[in-house]
N, C-alpha and C positions, 0 to 999 in steps of 0.2 A: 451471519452474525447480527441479525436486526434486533434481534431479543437481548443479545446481550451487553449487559452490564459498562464493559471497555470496547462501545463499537467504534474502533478508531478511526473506521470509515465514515461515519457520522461526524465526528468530531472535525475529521480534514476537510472536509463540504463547507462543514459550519464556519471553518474559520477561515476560507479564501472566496475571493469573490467570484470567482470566473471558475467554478467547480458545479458538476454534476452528479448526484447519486442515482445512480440506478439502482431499483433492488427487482432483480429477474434472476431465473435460471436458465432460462432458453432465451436468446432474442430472435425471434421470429421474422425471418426474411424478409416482410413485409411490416416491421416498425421503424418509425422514425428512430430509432436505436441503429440501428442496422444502417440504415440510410445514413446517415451519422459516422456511423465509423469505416465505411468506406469511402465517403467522400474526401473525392480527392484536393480539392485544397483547401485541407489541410495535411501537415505530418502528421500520421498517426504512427500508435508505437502501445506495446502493451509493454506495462513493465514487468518481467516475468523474468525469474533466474532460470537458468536452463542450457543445455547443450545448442539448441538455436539461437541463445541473444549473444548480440555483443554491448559491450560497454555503452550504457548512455554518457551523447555527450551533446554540447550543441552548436548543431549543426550552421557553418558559416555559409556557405550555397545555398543553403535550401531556405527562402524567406516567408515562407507558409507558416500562417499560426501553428501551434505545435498542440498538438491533444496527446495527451498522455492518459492511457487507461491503467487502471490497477484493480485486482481483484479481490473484494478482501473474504474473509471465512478461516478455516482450520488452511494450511497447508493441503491436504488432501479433497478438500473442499474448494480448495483455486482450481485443483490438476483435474477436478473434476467438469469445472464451469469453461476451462479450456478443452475439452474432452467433447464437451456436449453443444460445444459453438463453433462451427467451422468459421464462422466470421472471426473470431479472435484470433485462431489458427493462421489467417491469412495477415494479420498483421506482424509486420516486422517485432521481433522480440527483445528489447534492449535490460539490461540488467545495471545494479547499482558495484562499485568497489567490492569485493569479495570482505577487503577487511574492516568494514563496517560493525558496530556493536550493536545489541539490541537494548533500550531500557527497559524494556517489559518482563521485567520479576514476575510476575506471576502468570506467565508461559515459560513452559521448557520448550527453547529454539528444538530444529529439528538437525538445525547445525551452524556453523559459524556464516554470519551472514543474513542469516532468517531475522527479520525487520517485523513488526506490525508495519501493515496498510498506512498511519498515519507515518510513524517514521520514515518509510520508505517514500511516501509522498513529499514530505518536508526535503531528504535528502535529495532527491530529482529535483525539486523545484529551485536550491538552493544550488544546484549543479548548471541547472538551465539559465539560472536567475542570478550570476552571483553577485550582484550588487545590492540584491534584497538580505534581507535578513529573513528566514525561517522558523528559526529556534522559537518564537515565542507561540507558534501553531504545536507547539511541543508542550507549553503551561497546564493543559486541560487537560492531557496525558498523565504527566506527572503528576497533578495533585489526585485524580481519581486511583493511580495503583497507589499510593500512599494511603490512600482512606478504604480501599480494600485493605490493605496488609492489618492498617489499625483495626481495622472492625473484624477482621480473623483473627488477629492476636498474634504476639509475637510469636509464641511455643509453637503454633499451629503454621504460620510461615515458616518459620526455622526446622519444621518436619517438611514442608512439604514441597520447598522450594530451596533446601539446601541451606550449611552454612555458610559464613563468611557476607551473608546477605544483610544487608540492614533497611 
């Protein structure tokens, strides 16, 4: 997603402090990436929906910083960066609330649950963190799909992303 327009992965980086972006397809056994994410103290945990994760929560035993990875691109494009990294594979898989909404109008979810990368950041971190306030890592979200919809026009939203939308 670097090219694009609402890289919400961009956007969740830019707006916490203690955040990292990678932009790779393979990590290479011998990068500091790699090194990284198997080192052990800290918790690591990919966030990834899936028949392998259970529910992120946080964890009262385990006092290790907590590194949360997430992947961002198309849906097909995570299954694939997990596919092509056995290092990701080896991390525990934890997942957000099933009944979670998305605001992202202008993606079609691929089903109930499907987050962008920033929301599902925000949503973890506000799970981990709940004495923080998240929501406003959400403002730069919100005002860019609003200035896409405006600048595609309504008619042309209201075909292409359904009605009942505003």
């Amino acid at each position: 997603e670097r090219g694009h327009a609402l890289n919400t992965a961009r956007l969740l980086a830019a707006g916490l402090v203690n955040a990292e972006l990678h932009v790779v397809e393979r990590i290479s056994i011998d990068s500091a990436l790699h090194a990284q994410l198997v080192d052990g103290s800290r918790r690591t945990e990919l966030l990834f929906p899936g028949a392998e994760s259970s529910l992120l929560t946080m964890p009262l035993e385990d006092l290790r910083p907590h590194q949360l990875v997430l992947l961002d691109g198309t849906w097909r494009k995570a299954r694939k960066l997990l596919h092509v990294n056995p290092v990701l594979r080896t991390l525990p898989q934890v997942s957000l609330s099933p009944g979670l909404r998305s605001r992202y109008r202008l993606r079609k979810a691929p089903g109930p649950g499907a987050l962008s990368t920033i929301e599902a950041g925000a949503a973890a971190l506000q799970l981990l963190e709940p004495d923080r306030d998240f929501q406003p890592l959400l403002r730069p979200f919100d005002r860019l799909i609003e200035e896409q919809i405006q600048a595609m026009g309504a008619e042309r939203y209201q075909r292409n992303y359904g009605k009942g939308q505003t």
